[in-house]
C-alpha positions as CSV (number, residue, x, y, z in Angstrom):
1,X,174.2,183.6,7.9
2,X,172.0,186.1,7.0
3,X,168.4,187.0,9.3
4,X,165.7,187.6,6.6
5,X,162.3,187.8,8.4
6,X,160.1,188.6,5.6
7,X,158.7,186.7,3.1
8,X,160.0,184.7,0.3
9,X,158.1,184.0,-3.9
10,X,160.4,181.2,-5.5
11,X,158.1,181.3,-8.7
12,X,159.0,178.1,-10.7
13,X,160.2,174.8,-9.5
14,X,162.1,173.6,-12.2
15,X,165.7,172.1,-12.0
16,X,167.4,175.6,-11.4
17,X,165.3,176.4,-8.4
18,X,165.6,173.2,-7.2
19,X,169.3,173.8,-7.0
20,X,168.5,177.4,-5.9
21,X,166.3,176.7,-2.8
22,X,168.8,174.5,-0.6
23,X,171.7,176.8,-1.2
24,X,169.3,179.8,-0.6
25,X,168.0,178.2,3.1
26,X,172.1,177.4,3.7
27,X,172.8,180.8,3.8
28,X,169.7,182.7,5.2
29,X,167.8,182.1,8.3
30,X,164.6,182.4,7.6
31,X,161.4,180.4,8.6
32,X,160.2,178.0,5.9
33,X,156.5,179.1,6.9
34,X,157.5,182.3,5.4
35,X,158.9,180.8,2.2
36,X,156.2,180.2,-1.1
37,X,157.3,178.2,-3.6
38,X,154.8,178.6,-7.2
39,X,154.7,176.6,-9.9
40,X,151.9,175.3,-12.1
41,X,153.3,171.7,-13.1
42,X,154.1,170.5,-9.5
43,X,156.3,167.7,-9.1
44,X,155.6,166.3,-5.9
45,X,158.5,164.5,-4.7
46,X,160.9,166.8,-5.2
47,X,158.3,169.2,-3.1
48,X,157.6,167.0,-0.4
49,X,161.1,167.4,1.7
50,X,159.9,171.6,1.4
51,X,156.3,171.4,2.3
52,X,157.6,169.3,5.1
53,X,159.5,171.6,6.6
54,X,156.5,174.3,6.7
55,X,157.1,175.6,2.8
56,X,153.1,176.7,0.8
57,X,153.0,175.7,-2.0
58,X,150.5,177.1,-4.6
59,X,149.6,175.8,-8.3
60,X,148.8,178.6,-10.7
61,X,150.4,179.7,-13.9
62,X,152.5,183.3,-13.9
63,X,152.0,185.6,-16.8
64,X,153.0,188.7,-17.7
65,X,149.5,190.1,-17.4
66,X,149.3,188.3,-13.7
67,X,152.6,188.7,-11.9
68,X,152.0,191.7,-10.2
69,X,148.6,190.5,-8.6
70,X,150.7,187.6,-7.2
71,X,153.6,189.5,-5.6
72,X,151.0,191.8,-4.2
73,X,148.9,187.8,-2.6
74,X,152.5,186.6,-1.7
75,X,154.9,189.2,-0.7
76,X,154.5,192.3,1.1
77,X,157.5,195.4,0.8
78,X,160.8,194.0,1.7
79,X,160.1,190.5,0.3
80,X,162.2,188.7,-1.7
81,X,161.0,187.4,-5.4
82,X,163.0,184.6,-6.8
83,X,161.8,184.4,-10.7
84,X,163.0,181.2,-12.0
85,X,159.8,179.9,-14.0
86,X,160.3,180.0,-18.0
87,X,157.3,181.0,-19.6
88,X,157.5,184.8,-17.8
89,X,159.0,186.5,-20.7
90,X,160.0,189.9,-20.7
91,X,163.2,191.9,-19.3
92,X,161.9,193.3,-16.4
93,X,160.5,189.9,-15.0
94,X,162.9,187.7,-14.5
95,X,165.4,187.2,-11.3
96,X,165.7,187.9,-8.3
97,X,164.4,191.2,-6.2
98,X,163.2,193.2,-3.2
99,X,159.8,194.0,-3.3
């Protein structure tokens, strides 16, 4: 299992990252605290088990136009975004990178 002590932007919480996030906390030890899961059509029992554990959760819609101030409010250098929302568009905003 992998350490990972920095933190972590899941932005979207469709049915992909839903499937994402358990396999993603299998194989990584990391500290739900440090783990922010964004979306801005929350559905609130399949966040519940998440938030429970010590998981933020924050409702706001990503755009193009407002993804970088977001990873700059949620991630610091050496973070790890997880782009899994739809309505991003664009080639260089979707999956999965170092900050």
């Amino acid at each position: 299992m992998l350490n990972f002590r920095n933190n972590i932007l899941l932005v979207g919480f469709g049915a992909v990252a839903r499937c994402t996030l358990p396999i993603l906390m299998k194989h990584l030890s990391v500290d739900p605290k440090q783990v922010t899961i964004l979306d801005f059509k929350p559905n609130d029992a399949a966040l519940k088990p998440w938030i429970e554990q010590g998981m933020t959760f924050v409702k706001d819609r990503v755009t193009p136009d407002n993804l970088g101030s977001l990873r700059g409010r949620y991630l610091s250098p050496g973070g790890l975004l997880i782009d899994l929302a739809w309505n991003i568009g664009g080639d260089d905003h979707g999956g999965v990178g170092l900050f």
